[in-house]
MMTF fields as JSON, N, C-alpha, C and O atoms, coordinates in Angstrom:
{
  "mmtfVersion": "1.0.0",
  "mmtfProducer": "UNKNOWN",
  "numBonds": 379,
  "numAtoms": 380,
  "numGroups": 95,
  "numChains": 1,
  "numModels": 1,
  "chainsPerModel": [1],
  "groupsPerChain": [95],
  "chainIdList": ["A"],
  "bondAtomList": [4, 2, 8, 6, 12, 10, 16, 14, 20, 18, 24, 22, 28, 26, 32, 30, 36, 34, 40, 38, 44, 42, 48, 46, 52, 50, 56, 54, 60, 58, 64, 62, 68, 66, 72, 70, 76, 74, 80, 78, 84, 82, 88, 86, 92, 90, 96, 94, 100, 98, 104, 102, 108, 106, 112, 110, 116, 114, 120, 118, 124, 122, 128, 126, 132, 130, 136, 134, 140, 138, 144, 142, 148, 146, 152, 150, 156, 154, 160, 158, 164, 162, 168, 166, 172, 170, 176, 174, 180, 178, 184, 182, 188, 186, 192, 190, 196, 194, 200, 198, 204, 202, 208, 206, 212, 210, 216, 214, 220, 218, 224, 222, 228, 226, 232, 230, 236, 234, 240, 238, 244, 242, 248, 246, 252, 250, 256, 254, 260, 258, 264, 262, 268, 266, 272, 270, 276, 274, 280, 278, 284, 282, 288, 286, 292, 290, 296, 294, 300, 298, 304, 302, 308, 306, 312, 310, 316, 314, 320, 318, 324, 322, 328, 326, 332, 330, 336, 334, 340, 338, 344, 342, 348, 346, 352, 350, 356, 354, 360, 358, 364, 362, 368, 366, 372, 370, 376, 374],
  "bondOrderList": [1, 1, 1, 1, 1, 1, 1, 1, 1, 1, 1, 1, 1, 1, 1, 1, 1, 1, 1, 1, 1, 1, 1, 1, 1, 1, 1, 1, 1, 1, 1, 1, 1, 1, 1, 1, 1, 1, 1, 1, 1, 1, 1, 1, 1, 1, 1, 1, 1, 1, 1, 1, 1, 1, 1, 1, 1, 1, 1, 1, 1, 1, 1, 1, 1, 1, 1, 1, 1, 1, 1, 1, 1, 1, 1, 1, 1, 1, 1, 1, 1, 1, 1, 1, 1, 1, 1, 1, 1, 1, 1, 1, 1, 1],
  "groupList": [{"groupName": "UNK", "atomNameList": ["N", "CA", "C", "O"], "elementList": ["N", "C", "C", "O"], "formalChargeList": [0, 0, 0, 0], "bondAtomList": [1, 0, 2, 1, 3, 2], "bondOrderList": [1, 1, 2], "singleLetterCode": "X", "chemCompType": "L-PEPTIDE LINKING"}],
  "groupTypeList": [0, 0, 0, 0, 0, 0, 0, 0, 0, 0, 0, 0, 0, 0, 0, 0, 0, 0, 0, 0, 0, 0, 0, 0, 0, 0, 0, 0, 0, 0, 0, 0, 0, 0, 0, 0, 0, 0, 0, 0, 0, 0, 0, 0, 0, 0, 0, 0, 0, 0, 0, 0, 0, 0, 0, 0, 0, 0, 0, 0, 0, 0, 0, 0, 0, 0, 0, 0, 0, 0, 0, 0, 0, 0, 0, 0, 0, 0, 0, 0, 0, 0, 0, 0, 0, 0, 0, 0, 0, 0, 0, 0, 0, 0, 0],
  "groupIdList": [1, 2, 3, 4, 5, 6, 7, 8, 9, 10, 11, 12, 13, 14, 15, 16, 17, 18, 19, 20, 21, 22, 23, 24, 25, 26, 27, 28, 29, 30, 31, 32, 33, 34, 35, 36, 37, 38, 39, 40, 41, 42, 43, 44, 45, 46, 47, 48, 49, 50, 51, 52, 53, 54, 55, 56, 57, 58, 59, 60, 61, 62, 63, 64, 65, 66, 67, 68, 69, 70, 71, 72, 73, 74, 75, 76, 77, 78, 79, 80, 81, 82, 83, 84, 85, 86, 87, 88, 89, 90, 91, 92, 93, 94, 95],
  "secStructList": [7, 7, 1, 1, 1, 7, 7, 1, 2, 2, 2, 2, 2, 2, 2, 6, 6, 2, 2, 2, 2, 2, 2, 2, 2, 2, 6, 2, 2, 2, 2, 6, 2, 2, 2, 2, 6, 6, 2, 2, 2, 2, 7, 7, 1, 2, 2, 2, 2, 2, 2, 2, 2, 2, 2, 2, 2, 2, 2, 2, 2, 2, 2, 2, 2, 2, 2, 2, 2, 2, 2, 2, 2, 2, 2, 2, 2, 2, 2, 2, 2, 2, 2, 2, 2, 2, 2, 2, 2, 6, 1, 1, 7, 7, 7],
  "xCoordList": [0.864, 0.0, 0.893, 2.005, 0.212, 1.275, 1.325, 0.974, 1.558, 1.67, 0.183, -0.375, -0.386, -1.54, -2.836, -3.921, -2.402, -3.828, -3.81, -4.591, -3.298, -3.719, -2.558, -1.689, -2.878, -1.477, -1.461, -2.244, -0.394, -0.353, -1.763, -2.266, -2.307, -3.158, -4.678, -5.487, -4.703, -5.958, -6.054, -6.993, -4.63, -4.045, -4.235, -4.76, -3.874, -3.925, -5.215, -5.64, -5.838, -7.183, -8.104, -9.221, -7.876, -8.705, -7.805, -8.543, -6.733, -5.902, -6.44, -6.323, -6.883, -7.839, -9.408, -10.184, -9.58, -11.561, -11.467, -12.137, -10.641, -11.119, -10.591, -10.749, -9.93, -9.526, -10.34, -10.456, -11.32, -12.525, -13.691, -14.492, -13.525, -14.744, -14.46, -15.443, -13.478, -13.217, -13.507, -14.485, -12.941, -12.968, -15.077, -15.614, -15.864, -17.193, -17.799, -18.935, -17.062, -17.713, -17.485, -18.33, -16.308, -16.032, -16.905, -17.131, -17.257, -17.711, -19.492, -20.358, -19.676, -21.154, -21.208, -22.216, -20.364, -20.338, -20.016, -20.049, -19.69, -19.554, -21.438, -22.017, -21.989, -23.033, -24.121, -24.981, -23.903, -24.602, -23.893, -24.635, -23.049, -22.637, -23.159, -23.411, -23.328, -24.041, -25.166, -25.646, -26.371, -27.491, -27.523, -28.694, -26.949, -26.906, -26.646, -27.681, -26.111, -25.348, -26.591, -26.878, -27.665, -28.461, -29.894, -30.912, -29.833, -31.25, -31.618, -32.698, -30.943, -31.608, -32.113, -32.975, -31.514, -31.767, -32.912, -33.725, -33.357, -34.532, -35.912, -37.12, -35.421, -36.355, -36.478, -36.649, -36.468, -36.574, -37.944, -38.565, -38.146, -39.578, -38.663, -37.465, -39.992, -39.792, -38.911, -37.771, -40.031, -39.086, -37.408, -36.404, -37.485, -36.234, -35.242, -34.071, -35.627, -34.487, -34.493, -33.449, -35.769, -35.346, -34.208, -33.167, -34.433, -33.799, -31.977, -30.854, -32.314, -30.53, -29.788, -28.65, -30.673, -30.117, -29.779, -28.73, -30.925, -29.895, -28.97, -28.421, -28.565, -27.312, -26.136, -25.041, -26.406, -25.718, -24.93, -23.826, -26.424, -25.809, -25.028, -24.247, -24.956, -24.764, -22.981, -22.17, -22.698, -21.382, -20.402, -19.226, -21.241, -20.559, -20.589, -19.629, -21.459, -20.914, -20.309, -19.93, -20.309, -19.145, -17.553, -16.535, -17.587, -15.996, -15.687, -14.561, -16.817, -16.217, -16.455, -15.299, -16.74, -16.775, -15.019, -14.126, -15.239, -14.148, -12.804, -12.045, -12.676, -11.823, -11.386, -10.248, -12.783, -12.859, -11.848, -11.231, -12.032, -11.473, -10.529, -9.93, -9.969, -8.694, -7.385, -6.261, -8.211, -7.762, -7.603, -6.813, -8.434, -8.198, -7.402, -6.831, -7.53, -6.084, -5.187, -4.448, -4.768, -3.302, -2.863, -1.667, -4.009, -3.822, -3.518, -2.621, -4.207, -3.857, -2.242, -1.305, -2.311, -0.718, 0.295, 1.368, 0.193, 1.11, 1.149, 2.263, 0.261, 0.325, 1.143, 1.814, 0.898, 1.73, 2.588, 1.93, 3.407, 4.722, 5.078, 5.698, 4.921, 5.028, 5.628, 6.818, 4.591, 4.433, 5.512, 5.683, 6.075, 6.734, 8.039, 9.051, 7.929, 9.939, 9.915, 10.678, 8.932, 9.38, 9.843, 10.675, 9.104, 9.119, 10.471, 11.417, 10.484, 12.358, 13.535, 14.381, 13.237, 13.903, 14.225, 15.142, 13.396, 13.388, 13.433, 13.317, 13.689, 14.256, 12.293, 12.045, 11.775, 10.453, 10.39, 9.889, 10.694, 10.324, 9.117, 8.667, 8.467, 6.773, 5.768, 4.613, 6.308, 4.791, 4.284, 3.11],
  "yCoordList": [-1.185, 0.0, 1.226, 1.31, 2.195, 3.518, 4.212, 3.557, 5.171, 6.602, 7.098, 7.482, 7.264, 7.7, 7.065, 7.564, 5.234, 4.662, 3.87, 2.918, 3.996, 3.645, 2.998, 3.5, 1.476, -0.025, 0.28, 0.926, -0.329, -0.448, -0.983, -0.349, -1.821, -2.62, -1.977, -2.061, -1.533, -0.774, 1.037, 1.829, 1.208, 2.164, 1.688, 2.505, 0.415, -0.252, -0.4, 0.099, -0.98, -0.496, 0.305, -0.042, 1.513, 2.708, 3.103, 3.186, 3.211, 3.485, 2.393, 2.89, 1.321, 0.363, 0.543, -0.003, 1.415, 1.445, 2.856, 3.207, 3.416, 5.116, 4.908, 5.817, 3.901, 3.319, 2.831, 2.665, 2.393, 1.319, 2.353, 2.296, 3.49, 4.393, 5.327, 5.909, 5.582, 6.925, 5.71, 6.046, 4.79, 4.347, 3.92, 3.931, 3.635, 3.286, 5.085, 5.38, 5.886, 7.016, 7.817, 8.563, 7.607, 7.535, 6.835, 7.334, 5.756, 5.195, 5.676, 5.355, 6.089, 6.613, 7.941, 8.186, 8.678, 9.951, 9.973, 11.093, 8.989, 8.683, 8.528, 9.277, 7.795, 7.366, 8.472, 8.763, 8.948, 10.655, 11.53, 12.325, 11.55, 12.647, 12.063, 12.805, 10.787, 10.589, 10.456, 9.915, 10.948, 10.943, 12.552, 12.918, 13.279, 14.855, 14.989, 15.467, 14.868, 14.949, 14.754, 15.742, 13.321, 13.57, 14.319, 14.326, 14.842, 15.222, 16.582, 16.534, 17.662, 18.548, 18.052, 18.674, 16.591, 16.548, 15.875, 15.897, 15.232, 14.1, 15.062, 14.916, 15.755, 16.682, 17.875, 18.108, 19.066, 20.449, 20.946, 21.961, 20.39, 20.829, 21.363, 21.364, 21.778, 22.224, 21.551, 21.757, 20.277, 18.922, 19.022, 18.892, 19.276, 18.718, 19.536, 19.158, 20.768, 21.93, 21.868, 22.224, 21.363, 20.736, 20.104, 20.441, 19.072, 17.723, 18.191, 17.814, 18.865, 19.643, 20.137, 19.794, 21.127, 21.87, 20.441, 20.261, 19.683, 18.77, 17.986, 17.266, 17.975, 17.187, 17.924, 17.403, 19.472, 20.163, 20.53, 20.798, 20.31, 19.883, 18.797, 18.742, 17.856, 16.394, 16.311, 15.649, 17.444, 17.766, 18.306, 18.016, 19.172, 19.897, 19.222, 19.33, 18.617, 17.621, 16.146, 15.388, 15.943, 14.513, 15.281, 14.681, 16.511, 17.074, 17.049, 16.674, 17.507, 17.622, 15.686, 15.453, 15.197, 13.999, 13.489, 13.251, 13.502, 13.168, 13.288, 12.389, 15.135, 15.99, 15.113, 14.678, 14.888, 14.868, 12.958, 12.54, 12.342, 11.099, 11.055, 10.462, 11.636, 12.109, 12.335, 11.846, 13.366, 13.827, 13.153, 13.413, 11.964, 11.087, 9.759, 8.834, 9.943, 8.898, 8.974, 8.134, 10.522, 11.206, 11.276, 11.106, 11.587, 11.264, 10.16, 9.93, 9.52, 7.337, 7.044, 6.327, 7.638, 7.014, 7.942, 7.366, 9.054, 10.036, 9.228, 9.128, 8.858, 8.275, 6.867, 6.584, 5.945, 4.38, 5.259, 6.182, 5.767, 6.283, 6.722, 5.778, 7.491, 7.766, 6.46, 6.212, 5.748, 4.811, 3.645, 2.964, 3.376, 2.807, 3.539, 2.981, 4.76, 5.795, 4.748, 3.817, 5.246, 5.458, 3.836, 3.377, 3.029, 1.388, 1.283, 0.744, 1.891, 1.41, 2.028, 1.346, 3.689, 4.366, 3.725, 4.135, 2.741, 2.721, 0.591, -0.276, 0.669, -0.917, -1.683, -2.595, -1.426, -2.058, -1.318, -0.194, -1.667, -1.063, -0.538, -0.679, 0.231, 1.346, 0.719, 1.139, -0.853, -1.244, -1.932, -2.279],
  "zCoordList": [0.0, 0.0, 0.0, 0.521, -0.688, -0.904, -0.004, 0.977, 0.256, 1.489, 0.366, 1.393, -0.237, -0.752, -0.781, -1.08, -0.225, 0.05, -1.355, -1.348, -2.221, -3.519, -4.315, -5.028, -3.891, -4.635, -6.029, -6.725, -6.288, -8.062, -8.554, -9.482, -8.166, -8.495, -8.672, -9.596, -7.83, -8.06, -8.698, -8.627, -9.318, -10.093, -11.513, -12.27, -12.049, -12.564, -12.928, -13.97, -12.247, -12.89, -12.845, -13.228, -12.389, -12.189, -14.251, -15.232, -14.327, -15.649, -16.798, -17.918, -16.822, -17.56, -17.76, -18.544, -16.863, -16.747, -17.563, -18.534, -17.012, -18.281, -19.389, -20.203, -19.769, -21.488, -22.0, -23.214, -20.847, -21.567, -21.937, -22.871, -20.744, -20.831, -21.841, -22.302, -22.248, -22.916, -24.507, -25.176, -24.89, -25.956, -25.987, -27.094, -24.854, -25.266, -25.1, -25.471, -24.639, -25.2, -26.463, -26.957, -26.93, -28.179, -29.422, -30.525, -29.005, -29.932, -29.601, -30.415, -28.927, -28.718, -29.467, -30.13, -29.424, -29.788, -31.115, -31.625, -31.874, -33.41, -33.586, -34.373, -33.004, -33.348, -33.254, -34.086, -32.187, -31.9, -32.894, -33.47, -33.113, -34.541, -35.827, -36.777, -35.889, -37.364, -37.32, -38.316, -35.94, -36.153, -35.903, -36.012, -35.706, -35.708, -37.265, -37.731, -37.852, -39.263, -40.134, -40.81, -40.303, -40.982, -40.424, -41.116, -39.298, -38.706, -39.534, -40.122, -39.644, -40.834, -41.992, -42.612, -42.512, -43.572, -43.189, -44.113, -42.124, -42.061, -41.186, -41.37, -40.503, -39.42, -39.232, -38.035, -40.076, -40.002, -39.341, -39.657, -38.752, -38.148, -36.362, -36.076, -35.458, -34.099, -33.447, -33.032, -33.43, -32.649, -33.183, -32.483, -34.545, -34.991, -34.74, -34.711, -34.53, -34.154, -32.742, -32.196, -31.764, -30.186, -30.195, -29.631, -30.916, -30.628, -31.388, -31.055, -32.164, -32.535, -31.39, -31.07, -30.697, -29.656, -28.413, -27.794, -28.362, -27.418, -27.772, -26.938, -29.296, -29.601, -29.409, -29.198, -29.5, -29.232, -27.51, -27.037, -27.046, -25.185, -25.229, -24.279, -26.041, -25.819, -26.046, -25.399, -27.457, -27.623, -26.547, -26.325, -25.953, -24.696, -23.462, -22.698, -23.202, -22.338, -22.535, -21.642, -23.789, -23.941, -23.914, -23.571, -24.287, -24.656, -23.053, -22.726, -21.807, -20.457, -19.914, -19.562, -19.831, -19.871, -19.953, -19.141, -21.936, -22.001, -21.224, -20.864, -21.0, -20.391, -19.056, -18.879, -17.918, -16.824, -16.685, -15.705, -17.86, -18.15, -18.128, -17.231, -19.066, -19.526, -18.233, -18.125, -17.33, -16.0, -15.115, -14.208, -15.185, -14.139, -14.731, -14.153, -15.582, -16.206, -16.082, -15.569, -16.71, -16.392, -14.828, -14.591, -13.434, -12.41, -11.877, -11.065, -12.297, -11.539, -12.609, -12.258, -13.597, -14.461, -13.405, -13.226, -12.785, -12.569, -10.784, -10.27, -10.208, -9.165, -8.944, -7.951, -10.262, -10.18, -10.639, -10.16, -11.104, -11.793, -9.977, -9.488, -9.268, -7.912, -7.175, -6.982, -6.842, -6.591, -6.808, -5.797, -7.634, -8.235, -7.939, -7.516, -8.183, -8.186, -6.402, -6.146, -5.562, -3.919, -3.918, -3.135, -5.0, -4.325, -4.849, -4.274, -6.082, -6.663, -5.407, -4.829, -5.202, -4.292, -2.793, -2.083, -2.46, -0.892, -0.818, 0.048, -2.414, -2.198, -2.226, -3.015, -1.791, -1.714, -0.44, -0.429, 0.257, 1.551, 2.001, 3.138, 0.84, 1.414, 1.171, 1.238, 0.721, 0.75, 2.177, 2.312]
}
């Protein structure tokens, strides 16, 4: 266990679950951009300019999504990299 509470192991996979999440939100947000892409052409009515504006919410919050992913990836990789210097530095010793 680290001085932070948080083993390789469960670094490890906190750094595996936002690869999984960022790649199934990725692939959602392909699918939501190609139903935004033909909706003028299929729905110019009220509804259809509703339903634009929430694809348009939908953009702005997958980009913070993503972001917020991203951040916590780069955090759990920057933590086992830690983690790892003190275990090389101190012989094993901190666990």
């Amino acid at each position: 266990m680290s001085k932070f509470g948080y083993d390789d192991g469960m670094l490890t996979q906190v750094i595996s679950a936002t690869d999984n999440a960022l790649g199934q939100m990725r692939q959602l947000n392909n699918s939501v951009s190609g139903v935004s892409g033909q909706l003028p052409a299929v729905n110019n009515s009220t509804s259809g300019m509703k339903l634009s504006r929430l694809l348009n919410d939908w953009s702005t919050d997958y980009n913070k999504i993503v972001a917020e992913l991203e951040n916590l990836k780069g955090k759990a990789t920057g933590l086992l990299q830690t983690n790892r210097n003190v275990e090389t530095e101190t012989g094993g010793a901190a666990q």
